[in-house]
N, C-alpha and C positions, 0 to 999 in steps of 0.2 A: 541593463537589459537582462531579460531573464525568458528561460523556455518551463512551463509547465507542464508536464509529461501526466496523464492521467490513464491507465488501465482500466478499460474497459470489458464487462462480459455481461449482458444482458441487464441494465441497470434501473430498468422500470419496476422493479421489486421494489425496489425503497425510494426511487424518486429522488436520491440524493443527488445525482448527476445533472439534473436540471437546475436544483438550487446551487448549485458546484458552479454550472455554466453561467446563469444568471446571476448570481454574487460577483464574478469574476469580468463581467462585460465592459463594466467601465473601467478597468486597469489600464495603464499606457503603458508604454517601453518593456511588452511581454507579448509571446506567442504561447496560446494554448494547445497541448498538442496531442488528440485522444487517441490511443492504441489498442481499437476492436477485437478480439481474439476470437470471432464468428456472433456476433449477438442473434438472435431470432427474435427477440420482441422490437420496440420502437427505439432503442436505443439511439443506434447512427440517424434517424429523423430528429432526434432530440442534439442530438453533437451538430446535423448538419444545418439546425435553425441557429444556432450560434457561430460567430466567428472564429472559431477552431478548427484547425487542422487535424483530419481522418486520418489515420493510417488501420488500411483492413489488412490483418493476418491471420493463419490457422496455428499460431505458436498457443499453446493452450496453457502454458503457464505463465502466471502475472508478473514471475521475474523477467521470462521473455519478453514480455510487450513492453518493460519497463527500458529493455535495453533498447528494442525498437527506434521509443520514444527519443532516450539519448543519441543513438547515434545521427537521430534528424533533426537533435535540435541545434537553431542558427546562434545561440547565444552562450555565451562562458559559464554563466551561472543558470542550473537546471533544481528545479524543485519534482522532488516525484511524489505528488499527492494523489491519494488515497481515494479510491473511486466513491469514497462514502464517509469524505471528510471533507470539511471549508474552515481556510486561513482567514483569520482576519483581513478585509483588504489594507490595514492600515501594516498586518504586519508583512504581507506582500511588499507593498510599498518599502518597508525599512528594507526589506532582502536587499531591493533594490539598489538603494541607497549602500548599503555596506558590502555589495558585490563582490567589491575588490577588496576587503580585507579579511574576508571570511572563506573559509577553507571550505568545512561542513559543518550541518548542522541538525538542529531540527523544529519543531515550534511545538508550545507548550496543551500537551494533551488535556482535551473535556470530553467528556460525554453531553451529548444532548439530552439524556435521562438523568432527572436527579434519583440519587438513590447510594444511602451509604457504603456500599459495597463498591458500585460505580465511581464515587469521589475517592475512596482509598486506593482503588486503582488506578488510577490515575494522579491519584500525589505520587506513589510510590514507581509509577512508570514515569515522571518527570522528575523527581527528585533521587531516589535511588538507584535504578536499574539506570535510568536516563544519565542523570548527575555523576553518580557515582562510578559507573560502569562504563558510559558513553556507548552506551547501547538504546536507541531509538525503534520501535516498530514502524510502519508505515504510514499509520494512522495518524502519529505525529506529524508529517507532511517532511521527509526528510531532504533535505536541498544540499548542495555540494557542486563543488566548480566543476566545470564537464571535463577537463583537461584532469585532473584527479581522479574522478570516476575509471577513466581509459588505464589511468594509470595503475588503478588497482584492479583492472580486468572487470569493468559495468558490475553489474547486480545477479552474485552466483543465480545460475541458472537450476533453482530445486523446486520443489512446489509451496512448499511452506520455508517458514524462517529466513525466508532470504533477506528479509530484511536487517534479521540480527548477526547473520553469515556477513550482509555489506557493513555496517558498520565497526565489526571486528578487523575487518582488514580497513577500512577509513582511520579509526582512532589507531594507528600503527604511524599513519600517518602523521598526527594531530590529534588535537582533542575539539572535542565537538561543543558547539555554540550553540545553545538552547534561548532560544526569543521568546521572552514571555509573551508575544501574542498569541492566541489562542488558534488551536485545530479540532474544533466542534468535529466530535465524529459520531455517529450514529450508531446507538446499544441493539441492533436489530438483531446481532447473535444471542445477546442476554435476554431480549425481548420475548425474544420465539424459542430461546430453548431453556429456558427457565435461568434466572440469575447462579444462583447457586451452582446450578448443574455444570453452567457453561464455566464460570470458576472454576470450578475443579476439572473439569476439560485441559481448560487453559494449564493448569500447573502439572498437569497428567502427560500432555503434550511437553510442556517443558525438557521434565525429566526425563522423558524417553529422545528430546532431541542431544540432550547433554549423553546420554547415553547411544549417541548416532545409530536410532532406527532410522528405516527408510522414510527418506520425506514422502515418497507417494500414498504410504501406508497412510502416515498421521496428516499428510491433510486430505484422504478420503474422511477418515474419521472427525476431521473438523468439519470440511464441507458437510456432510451427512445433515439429510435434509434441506439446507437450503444453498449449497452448489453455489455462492454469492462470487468466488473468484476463478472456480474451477468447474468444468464439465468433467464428469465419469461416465462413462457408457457404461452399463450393467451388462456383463458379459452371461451367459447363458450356458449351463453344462450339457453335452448331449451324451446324457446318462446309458444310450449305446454301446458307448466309447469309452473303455477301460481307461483311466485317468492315469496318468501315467507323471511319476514324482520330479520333480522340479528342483 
């Protein structure tokens, strides 16, 4: 049995969520479980023509909805994918199967853009960082027994990184089990914000995580322009008003 927890925030941008839903329709012995964090376009009509369970919040970060999701799911074994990734259903299936010998884990990352830069990132997030490190991003689709999850205190609650924040206290635990089926996930960051650019983003952010900036800071800066996980309200100076330091 297994609970699939999916964070939600406005997902008609990329339309992955429907092929997410509909890939996923004919699974057995699993509940889907979506975790809205205010959507405004059609999202929740998209979640609510499918057989999955809604839950609506105003937690406006994706580590939040993730814990949401865990704490409602009915089954041992909890996968938390990626609002803009799809598992193989065959490697669904093996989750399932191997339930109970598998501690965590995660499944083995693609992009759905071919393009050299895309495939060496992704050998080197399944083979090295992954492999080596036992560090998973989310986009992997990373799954773990729910009773372990609790145990290491759910999925730090930051805006960014939380995914490599959970797996540092997971692999303390254990070492993580990487399933060569495939987590197709969607280059719509590298699409829209130029390949290159967004690479070096990506490593830019790294280093500033290693060097503990604030998470809000770096993922306004990820978000920036297309807000895919996160809302920012743009706050307004009322030039007035002697601004006073902080």
């Amino acid at each position: 049995m297994l609970s699939i927890v999916i964070p939600t925030l406005d997902e008609s941008k990329t339309g992955y969520l429907k092929k997410i839903l509909e890939a996923y329709s004919s699974l057995e012995n699993c509940e889907i479980i979506c975790v809205d964090g205010g959507s405004q376009d059609d999202t929740l009509a998209v979640i609510q023509s499918f057989n999955a369970r809604l839950i609506q919040t105003d937690i406006r970060s994706r580590a939040g909805r993730q814990n949401e999701g865990i704490k409602a799911a009915r089954f041992d074994m909890v996968l938390l994918n990626h609002p803009r990734s799809v598992v193989d259903i065959e490697g669904i299936n093996a989750l399932i199967k191997q339930r109970d010998s598998v501690q965590w884990g995660a499944f083995t990352h693609k992009f759905d853009v071919s393009h050299p830069l895309l495939v060496f990132t992704s050998w080197y997030s399944n083979f090295i960082r992954g492999g080596l490190r036992h560090i998973y991003y989310l986009d992997h689709c990373i799954f773990a027994q729910k009773q372990l999850l609790e145990k290491v205190g759910l999925v730090p609650d930051v805006d960014i990184f939380e995914d490599t924040d959970l797996c540092l206290r997971l692999r303390k635990e254990g070492k993580a089990k990487r399933l060569a089926y495939l987590s197709e996930t969607s280059a719509v960051r590298f699409v829209s914000n130029n390949l290159y650019k967004q690479a070096m983003l990506n490593q830019k952010l790294k280093w500033q995580y290693y060097l503990k900036s604030s998470d809000k800071s770096m993922n306004k800066r990820y978000e920036q322009g297309l807000e895919l996980n996160t809302h920012y309200e743009i706050k307004r100076e009322d030039k007035s008003q002697t601004s006073q330091p902080k």
